[in-house]
C-alpha positions as CSV (number, residue, x, y, z in Angstrom):
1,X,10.6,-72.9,19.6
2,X,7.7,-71.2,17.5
3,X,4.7,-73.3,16.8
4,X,4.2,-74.2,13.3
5,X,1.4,-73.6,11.2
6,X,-0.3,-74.9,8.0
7,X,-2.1,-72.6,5.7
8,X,-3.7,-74.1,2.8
9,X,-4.7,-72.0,-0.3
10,X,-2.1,-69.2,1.1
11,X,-1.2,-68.0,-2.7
12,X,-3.9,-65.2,-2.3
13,X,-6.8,-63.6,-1.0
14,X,-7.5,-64.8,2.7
15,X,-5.0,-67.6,2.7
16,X,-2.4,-65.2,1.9
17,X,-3.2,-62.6,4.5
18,X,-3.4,-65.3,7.4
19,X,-0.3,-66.6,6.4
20,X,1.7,-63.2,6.6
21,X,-0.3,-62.4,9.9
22,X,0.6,-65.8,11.6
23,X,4.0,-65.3,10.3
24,X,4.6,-61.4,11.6
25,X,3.1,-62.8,14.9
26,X,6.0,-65.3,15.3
27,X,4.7,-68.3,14.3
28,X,6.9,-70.1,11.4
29,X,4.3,-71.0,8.7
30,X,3.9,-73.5,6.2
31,X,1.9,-72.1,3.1
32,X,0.4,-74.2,0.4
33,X,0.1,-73.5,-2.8
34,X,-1.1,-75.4,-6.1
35,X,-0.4,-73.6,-9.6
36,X,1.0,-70.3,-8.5
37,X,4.2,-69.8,-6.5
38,X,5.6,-66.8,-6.9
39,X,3.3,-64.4,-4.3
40,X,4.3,-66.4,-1.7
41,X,7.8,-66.8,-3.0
42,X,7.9,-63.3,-2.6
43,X,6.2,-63.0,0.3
44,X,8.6,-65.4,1.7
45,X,12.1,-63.6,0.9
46,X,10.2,-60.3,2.3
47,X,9.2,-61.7,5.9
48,X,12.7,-63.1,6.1
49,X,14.5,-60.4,5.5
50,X,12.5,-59.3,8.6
51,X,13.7,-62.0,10.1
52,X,9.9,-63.9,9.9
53,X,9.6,-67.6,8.4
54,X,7.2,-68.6,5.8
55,X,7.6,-71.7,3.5
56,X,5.9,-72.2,0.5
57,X,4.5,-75.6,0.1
58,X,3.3,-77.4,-3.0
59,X,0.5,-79.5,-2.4
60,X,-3.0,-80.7,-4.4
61,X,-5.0,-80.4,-1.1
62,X,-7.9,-82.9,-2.5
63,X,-5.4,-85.3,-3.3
64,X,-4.8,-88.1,-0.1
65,X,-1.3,-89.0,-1.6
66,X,-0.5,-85.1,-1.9
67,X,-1.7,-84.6,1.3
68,X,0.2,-87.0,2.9
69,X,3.6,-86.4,1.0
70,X,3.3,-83.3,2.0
71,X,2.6,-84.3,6.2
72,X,5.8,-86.6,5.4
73,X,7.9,-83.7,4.0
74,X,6.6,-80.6,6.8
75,X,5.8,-83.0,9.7
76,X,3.4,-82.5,12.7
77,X,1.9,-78.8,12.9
78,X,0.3,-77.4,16.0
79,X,-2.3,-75.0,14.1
80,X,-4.0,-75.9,10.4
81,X,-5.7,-73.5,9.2
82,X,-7.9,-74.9,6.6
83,X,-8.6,-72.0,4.0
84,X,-8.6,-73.9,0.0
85,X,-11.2,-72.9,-1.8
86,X,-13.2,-72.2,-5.4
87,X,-16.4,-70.7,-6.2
88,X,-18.5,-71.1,-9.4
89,X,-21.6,-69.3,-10.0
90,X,-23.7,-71.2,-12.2
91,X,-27.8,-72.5,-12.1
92,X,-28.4,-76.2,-10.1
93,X,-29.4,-77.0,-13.7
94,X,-26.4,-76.2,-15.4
95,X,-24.2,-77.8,-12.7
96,X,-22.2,-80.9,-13.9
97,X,-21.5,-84.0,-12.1
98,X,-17.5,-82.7,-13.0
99,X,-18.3,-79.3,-11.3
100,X,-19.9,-80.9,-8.4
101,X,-16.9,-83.4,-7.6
102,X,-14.3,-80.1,-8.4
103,X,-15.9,-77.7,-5.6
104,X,-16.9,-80.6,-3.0
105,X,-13.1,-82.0,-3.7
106,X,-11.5,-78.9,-3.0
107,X,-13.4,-77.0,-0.6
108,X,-14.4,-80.1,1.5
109,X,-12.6,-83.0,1.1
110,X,-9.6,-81.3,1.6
111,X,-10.7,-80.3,5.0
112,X,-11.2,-83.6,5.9
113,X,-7.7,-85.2,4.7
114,X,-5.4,-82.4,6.0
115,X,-7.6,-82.3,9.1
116,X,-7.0,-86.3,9.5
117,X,-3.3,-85.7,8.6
118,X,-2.7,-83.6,11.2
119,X,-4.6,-85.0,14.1
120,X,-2.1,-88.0,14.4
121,X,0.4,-85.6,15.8
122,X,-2.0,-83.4,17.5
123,X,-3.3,-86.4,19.4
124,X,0.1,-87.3,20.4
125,X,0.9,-84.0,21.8
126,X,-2.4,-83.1,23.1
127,X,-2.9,-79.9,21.7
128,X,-4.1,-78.3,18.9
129,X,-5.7,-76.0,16.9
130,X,-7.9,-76.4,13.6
131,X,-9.6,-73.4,12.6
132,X,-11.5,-73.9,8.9
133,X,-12.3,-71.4,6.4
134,X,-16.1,-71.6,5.8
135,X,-18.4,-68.8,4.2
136,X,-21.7,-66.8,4.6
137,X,-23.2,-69.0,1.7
138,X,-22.4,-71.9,3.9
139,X,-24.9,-70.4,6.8
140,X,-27.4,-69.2,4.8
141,X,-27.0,-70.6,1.6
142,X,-26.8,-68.6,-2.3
143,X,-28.5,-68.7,-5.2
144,X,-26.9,-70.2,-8.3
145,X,-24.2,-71.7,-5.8
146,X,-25.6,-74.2,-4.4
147,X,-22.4,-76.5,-4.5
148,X,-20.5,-74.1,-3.0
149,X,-23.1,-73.3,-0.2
150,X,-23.2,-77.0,0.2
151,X,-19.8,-77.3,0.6
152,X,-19.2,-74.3,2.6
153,X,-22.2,-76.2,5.1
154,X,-20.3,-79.0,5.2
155,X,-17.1,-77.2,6.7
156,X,-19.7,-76.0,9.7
157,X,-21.0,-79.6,10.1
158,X,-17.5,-81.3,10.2
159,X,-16.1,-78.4,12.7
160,X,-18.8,-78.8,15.0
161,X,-18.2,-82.7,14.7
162,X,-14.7,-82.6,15.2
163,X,-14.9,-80.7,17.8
164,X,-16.4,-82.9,20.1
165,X,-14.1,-85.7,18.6
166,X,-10.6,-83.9,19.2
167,X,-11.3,-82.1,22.3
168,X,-10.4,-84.9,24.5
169,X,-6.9,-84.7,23.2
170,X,-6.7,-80.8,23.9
171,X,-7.8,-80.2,20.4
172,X,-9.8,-77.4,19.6
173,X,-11.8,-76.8,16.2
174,X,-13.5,-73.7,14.9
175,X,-14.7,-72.6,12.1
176,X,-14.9,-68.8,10.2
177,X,-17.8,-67.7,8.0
178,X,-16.7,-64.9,5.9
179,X,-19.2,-62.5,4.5
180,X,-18.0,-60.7,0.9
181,X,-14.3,-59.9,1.4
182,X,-11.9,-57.9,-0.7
183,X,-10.5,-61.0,-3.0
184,X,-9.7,-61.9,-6.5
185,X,-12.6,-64.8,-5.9
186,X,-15.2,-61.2,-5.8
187,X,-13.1,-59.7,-8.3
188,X,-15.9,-60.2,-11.1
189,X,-18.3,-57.9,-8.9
190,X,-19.3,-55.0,-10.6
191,X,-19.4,-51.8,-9.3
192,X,-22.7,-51.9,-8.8
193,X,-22.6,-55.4,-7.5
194,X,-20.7,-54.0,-4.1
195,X,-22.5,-50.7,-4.0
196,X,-25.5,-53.2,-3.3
197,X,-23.8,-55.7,-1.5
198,X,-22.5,-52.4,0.7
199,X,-25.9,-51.1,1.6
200,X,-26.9,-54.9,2.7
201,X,-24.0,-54.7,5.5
202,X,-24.7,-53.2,8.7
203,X,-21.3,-52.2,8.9
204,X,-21.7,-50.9,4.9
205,X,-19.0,-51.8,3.9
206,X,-16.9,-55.0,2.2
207,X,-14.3,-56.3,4.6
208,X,-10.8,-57.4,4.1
209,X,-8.6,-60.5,3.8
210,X,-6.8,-59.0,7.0
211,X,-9.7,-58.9,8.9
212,X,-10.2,-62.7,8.8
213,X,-6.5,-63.0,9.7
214,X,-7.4,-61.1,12.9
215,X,-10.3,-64.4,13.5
216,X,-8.0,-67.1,12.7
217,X,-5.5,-65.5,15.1
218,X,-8.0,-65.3,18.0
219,X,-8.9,-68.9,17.2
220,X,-5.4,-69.9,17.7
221,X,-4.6,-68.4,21.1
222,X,-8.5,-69.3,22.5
223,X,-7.9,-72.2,25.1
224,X,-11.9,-72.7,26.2
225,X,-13.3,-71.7,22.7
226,X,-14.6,-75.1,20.3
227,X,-17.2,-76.2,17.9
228,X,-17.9,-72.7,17.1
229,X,-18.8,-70.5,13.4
230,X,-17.8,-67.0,14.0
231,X,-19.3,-65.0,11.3
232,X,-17.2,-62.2,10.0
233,X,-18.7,-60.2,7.9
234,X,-20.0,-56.7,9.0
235,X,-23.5,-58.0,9.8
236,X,-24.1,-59.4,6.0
237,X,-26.4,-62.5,6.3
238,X,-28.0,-61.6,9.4
């Protein structure tokens, strides 16, 4: 039997491209979406017809009662790969107490309740695998995003956390720091925006969604590896 996965925030961008990779590399994958269905519908009736399995989900991942339906409706997972996200890019003085609660909500809390969700059966089974979706900002921190950099900084600390936590139970937890990827989250970049951004990455270039499939996947087949923040992100942030 296949192990099953959980990707939250799998409509687009990076969510979307680790669940198709998990998928094509046998795994049968739960994918969570909140207002827009139809790419991973899609998605969906393609990787079948290739004889692949990937379920859309519906679930509000900073809600506990959504959360938990949704545990109740999928059941235990072996891997979660925790990926929901939003930026805003706004000054700390024009932040809101609304914005705030929004970005912390999604980007964090959710962490935390599907993370807690999934442990009970983890812990039963002893093994696991929790591999969350962090960012640059969260190492180094960004101007005029200082909620999302705190956010992202709080994924780091509650991997590293977790880590030592779970890993009694044959739990590991890991965490990915993306540099600038190829997303619709980027997609108000100018041109001149990435032509900058470009000559600030060793590697000069932008990466892709794909390529942070290729961490997650290494995440989920590494049996000594925990507590860690692989950056990926051609060098950016150095």
């Amino acid at each position: 039997m296949s192990k099953k996965v959980l990707v939250t925030g799998a409509s687009r961008g990076i969510g979307f491209a680790v669940a198709e990779a998990f998928a094509r590399n046998g795994y049968t994958v739960f994918a969570t979406y909140h207002n827009t269905k139809n790419t991973l519908t899609k998605l969906s009736d393609r990787l079948d017809a290739e004889g692949y399995t990937l379920i859309p989900v519906s679930c509000d991942v900073s809600s506990e009662e959504s959360v938990n339906a949704m545990f109740s409706e999928i059941g235990e997972v072996d891997i979660l790969i925790n990926n929901a996200g939003i930026a805003q890019f706004k000054l700390l003085s024009d932040i809101t107490c609304e914005d705030w609660d929004s970005i912390l909500n999604v980007n964090l809390k959710s962490v935390f309740l599907c993370s807690k969700a999934a442990s009970f059966g983890m812990i039963r089974n002893r093994f696991g695998r929790i591999i969350n979706i962090s960012s640059v900002w969260g190492v180094v921190g960004a101007s005029c995003e200082s909620h999302y950099s705190a956010s992202k900084a709080g994924i780091i600390g509650l991997t590293r956390a977790l880590a030592k936590e779970l890993g009694p139970s044959g739990i590991t937890v890991n965490c990915i720091a993306p540099g600038v990827i190829r997303t619709e989250m980027n997609a108000h970049l100018s041109d001149e925006d990435i032509r900058v951004l470009c000559e600030e990455t060793p590697l000069g270039r932008i990466g892709e969604p794909e390529e942070i499939a290729q961490a997650a996947l290494f995440f989920a087949t590494a049996d000594f590896v925990t507590g860690e923040t692989l950056s990926v992100g051609g060098g950016f942030g150095m």
